[in-house]
C-alpha positions as protocol buffer text, in pm:
chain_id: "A"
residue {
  index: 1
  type: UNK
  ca { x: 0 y: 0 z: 0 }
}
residue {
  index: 2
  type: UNK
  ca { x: 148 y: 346 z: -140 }
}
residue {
  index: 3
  type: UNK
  ca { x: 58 y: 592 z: 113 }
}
residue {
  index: 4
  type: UNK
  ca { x: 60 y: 863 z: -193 }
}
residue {
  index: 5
  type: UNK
  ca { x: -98 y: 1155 z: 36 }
}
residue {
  index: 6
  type: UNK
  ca { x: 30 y: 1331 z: 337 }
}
residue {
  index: 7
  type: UNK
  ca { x: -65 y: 1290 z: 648 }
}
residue {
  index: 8
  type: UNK
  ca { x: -269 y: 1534 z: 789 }
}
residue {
  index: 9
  type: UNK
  ca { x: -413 y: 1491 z: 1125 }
}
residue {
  index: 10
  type: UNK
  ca { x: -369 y: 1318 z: 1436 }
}
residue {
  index: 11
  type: UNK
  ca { x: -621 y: 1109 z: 1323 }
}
residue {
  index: 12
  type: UNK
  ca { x: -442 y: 1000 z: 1026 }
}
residue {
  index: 13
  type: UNK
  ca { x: -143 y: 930 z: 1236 }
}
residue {
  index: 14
  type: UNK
  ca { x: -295 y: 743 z: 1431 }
}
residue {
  index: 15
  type: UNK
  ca { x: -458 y: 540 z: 1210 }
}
residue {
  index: 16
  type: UNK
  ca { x: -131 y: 475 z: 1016 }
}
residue {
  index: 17
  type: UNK
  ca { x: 76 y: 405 z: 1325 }
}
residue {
  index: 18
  type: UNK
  ca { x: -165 y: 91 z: 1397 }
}
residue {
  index: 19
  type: UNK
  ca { x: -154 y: -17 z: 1036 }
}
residue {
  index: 20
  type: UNK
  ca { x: 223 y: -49 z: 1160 }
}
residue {
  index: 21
  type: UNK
  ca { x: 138 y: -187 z: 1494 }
}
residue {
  index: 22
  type: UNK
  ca { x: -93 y: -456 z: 1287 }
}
residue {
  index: 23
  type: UNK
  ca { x: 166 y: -538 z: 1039 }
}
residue {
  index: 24
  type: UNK
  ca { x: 476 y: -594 z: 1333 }
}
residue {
  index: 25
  type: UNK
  ca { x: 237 y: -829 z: 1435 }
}
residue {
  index: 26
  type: UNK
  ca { x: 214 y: -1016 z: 1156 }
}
residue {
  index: 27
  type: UNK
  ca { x: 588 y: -1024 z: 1118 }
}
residue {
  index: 28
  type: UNK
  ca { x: 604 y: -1160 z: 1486 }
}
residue {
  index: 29
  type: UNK
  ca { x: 348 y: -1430 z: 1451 }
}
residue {
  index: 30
  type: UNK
  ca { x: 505 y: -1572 z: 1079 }
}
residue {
  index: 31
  type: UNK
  ca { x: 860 y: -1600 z: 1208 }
}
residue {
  index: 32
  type: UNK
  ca { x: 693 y: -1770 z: 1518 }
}
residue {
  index: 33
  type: UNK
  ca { x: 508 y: -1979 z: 1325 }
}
residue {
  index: 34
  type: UNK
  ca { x: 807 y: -2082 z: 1121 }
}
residue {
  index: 35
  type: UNK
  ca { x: 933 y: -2212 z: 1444 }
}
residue {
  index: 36
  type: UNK
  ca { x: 612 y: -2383 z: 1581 }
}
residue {
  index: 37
  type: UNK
  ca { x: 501 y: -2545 z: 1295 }
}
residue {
  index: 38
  type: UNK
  ca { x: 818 y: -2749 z: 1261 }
}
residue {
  index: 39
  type: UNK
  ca { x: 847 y: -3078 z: 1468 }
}
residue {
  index: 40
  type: UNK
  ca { x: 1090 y: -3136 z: 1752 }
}
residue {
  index: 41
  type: UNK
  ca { x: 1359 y: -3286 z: 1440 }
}
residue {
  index: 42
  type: UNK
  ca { x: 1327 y: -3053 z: 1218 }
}
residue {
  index: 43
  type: UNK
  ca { x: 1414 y: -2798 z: 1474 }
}
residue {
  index: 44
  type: UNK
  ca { x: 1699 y: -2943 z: 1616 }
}
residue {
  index: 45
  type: UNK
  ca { x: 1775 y: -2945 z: 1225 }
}
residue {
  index: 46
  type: UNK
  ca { x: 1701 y: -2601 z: 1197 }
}
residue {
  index: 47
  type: UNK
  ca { x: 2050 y: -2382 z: 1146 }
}
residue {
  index: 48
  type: UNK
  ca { x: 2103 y: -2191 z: 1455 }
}
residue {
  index: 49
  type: UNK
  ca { x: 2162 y: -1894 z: 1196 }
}
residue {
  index: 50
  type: UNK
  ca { x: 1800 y: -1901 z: 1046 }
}
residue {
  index: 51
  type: UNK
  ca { x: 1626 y: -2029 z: 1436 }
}
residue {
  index: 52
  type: UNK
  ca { x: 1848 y: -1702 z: 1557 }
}
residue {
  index: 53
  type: UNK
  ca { x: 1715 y: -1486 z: 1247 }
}
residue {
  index: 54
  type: UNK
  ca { x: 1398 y: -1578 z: 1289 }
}
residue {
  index: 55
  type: UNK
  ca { x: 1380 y: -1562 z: 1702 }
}
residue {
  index: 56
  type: UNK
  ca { x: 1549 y: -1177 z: 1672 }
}
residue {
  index: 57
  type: UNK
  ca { x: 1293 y: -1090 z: 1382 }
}
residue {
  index: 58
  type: UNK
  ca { x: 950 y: -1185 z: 1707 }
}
residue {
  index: 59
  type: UNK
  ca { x: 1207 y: -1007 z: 1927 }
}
residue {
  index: 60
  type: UNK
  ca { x: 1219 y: -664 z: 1714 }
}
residue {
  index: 61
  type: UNK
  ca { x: 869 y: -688 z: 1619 }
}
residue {
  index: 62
  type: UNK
  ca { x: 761 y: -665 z: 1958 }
}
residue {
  index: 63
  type: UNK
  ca { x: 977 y: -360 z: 2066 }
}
residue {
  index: 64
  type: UNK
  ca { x: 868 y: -199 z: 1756 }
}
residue {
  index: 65
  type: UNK
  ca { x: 511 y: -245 z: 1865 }
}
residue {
  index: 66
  type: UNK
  ca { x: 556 y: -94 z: 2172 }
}
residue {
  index: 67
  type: UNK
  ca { x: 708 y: 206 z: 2034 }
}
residue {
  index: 68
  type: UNK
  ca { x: 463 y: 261 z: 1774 }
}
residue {
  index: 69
  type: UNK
  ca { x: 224 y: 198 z: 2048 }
}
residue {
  index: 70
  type: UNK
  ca { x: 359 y: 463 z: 2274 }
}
residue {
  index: 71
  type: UNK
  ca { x: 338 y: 725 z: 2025 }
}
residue {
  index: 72
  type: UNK
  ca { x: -27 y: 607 z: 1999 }
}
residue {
  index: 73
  type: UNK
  ca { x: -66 y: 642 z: 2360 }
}
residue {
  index: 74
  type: UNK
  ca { x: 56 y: 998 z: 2389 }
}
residue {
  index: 75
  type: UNK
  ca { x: -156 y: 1104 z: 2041 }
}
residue {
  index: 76
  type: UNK
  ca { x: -477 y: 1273 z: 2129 }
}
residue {
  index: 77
  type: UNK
  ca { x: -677 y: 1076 z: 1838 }
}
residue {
  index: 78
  type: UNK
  ca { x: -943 y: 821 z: 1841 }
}
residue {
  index: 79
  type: UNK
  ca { x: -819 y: 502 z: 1739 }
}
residue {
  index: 80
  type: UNK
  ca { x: -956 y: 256 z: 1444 }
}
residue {
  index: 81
  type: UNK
  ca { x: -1118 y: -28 z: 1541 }
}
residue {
  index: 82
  type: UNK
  ca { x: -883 y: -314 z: 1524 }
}
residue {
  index: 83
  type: UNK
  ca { x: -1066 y: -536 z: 1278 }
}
residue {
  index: 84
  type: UNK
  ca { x: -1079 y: -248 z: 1079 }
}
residue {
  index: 85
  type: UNK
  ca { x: -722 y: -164 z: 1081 }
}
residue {
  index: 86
  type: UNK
  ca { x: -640 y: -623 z: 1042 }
}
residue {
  index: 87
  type: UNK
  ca { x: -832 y: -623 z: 732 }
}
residue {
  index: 88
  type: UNK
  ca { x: -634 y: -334 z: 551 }
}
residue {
  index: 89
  type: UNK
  ca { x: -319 y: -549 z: 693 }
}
residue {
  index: 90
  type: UNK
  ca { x: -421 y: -854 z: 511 }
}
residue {
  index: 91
  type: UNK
  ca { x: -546 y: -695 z: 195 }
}
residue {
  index: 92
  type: UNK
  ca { x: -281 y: -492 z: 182 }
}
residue {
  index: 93
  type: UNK
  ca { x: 53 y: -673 z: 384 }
}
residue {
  index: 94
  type: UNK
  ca { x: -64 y: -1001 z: 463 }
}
residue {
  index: 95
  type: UNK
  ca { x: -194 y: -1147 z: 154 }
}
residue {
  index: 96
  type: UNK
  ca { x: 34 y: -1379 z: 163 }
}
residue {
  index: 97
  type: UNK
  ca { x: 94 y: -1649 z: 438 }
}
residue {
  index: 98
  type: UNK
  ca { x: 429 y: -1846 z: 508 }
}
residue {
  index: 99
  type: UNK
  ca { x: 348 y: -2152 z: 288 }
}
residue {
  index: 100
  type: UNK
  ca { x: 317 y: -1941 z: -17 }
}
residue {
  index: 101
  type: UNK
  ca { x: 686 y: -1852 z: -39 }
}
residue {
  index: 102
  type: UNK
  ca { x: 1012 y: -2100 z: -117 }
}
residue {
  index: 103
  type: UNK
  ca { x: 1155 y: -2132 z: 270 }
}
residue {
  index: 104
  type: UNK
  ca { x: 1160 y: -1936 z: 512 }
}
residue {
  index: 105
  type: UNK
  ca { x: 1395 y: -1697 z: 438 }
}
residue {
  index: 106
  type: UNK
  ca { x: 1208 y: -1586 z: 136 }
}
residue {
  index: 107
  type: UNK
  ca { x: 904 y: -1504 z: 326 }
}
residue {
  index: 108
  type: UNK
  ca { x: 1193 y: -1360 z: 601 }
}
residue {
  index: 109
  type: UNK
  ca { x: 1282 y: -1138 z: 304 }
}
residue {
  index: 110
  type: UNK
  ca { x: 949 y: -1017 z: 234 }
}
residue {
  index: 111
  type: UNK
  ca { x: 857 y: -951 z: 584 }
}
residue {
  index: 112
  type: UNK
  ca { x: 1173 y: -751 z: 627 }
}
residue {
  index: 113
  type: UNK
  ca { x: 1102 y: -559 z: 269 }
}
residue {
  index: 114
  type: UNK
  ca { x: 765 y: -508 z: 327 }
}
residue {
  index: 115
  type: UNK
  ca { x: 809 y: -322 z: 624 }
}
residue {
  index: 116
  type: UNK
  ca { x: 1085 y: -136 z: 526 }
}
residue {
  index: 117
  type: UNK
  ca { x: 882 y: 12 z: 230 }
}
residue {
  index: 118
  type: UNK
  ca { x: 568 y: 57 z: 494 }
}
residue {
  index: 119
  type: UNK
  ca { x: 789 y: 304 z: 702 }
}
residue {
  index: 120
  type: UNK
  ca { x: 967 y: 455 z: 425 }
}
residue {
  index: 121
  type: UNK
  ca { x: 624 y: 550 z: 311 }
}
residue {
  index: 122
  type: UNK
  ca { x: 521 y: 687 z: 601 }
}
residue {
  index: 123
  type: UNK
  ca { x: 782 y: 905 z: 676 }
}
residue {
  index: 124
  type: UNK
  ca { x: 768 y: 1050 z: 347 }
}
residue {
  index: 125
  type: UNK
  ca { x: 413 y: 1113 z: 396 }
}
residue {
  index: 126
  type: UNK
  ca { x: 500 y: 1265 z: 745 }
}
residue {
  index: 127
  type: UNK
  ca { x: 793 y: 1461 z: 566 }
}
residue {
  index: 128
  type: UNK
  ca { x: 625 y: 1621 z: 239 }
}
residue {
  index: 129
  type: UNK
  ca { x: 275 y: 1765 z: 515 }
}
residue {
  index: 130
  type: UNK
  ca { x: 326 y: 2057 z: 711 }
}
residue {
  index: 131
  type: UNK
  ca { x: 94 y: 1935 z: 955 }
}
residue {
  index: 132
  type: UNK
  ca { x: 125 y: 1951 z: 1337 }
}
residue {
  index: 133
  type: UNK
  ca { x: 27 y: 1700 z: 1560 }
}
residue {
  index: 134
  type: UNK
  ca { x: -63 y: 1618 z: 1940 }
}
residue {
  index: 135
  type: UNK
  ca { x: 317 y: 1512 z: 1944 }
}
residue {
  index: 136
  type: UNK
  ca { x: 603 y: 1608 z: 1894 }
}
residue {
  index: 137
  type: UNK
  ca { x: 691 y: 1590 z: 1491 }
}
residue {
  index: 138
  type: UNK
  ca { x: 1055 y: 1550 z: 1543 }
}
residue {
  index: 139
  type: UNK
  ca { x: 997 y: 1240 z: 1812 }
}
residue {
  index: 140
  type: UNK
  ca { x: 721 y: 1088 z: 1554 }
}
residue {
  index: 141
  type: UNK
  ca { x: 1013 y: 1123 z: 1304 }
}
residue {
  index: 142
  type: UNK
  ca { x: 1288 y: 1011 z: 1472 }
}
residue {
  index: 143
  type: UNK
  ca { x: 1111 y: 678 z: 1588 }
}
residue {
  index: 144
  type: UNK
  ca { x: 921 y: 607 z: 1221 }
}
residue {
  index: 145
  type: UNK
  ca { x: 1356 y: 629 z: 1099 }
}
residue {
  index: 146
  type: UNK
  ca { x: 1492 y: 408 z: 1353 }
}
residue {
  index: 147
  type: UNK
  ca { x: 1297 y: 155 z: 1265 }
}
residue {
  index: 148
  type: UNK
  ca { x: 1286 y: 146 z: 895 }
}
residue {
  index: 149
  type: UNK
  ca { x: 1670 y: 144 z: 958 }
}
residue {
  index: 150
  type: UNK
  ca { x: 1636 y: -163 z: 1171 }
}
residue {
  index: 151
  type: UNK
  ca { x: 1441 y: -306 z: 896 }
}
residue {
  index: 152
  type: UNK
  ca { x: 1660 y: -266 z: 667 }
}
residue {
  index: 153
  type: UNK
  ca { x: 1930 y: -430 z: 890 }
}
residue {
  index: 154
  type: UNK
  ca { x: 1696 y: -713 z: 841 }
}
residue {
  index: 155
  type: UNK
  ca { x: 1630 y: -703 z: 484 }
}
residue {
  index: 156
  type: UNK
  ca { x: 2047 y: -700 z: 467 }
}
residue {
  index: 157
  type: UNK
  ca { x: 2074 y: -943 z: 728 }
}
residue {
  index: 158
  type: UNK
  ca { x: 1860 y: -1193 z: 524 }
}
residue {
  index: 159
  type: UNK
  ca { x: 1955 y: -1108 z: 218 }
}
residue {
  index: 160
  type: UNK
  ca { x: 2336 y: -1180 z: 312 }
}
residue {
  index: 161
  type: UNK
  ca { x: 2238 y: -1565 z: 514 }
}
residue {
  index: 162
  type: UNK
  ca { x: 2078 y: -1644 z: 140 }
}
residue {
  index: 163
  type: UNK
  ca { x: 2384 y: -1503 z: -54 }
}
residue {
  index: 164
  type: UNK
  ca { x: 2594 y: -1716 z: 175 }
}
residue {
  index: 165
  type: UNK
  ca { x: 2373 y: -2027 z: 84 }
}
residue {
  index: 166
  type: UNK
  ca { x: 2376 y: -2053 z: -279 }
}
């Protein structure tokens, strides 16, 4: 989903920061499913690289809920419902589940990608309005960037476990 507009409002903050909320949560539950759905053999098969990739990726999710959530918190906005905001997830991020991709660190490498290009969307929406929210700007900025750059640690961390593979 190409944000394509600025945002304008609290309101539209808000809404956009739990689209973000939504999709780490997606990211968290796929890289734990990876994990669950395997039996006790094939995880004691499981490289400790990918089992460590994939453990760090539910790890970063979570801390990047809770920031996004925070800046939620301190927004004075209503919030979307959440089936609301899970159905523009799935159409939108989620269309896809696990099974449909070649391994697990090809749908690793879209979760990473996808939410890369979520934030980097975001900020540039943030960047190109002049508006002003409940919150500081500047702190709404600075958080939306250090996590795209974390993502993109993880679209290079991935990408660089699959170039070492081939």
């Amino acid at each position: 989903m190409s944000l394509g507009q600025r945002v304008a409002s609290d309101r539209e903050l808000t809404r956009l920061l739990q689209i973000g909320v939504v999709l780490e949560e997606v990211v968290e539950a796929r890289a734990n499913r990876h994990i669950e759905s395997m039996s006790e053999e094939e995880r004691a098969a499981l490289d400790e690289e990918i089992r460590d990739l994939l453990e760090d990726a539910a790890a970063e999710s979570a801390d990047h809920r809770a920031r996004l959530e925070e800046l939620i918190d301190d927004l004075d906005a209503d919030t979307v419902g959440y089936e609301e905001i899970e159905a523009l997830v799935r159409e939108h991020y989620a269309a896809t589940s696990p099974e449909d991709f070649d391994g697990v660190l090809y749908d690793q490498l879209c979760n990473e990608e996808t939410a890369y290009k979520f934030y980097d969307d975001l900020i540039t929406a943030i960047e190109e309005g002049e508006a002003e929210f409940g919150i500081d700007r500047d702190r709404v900025l600075s958080t939306l960037r250090r996590i795209r750059a974390e993502e993109e640690e993880g679209v290079e961390e991935v990408t660089g476990i699959m170039e070492r593979r081939e």
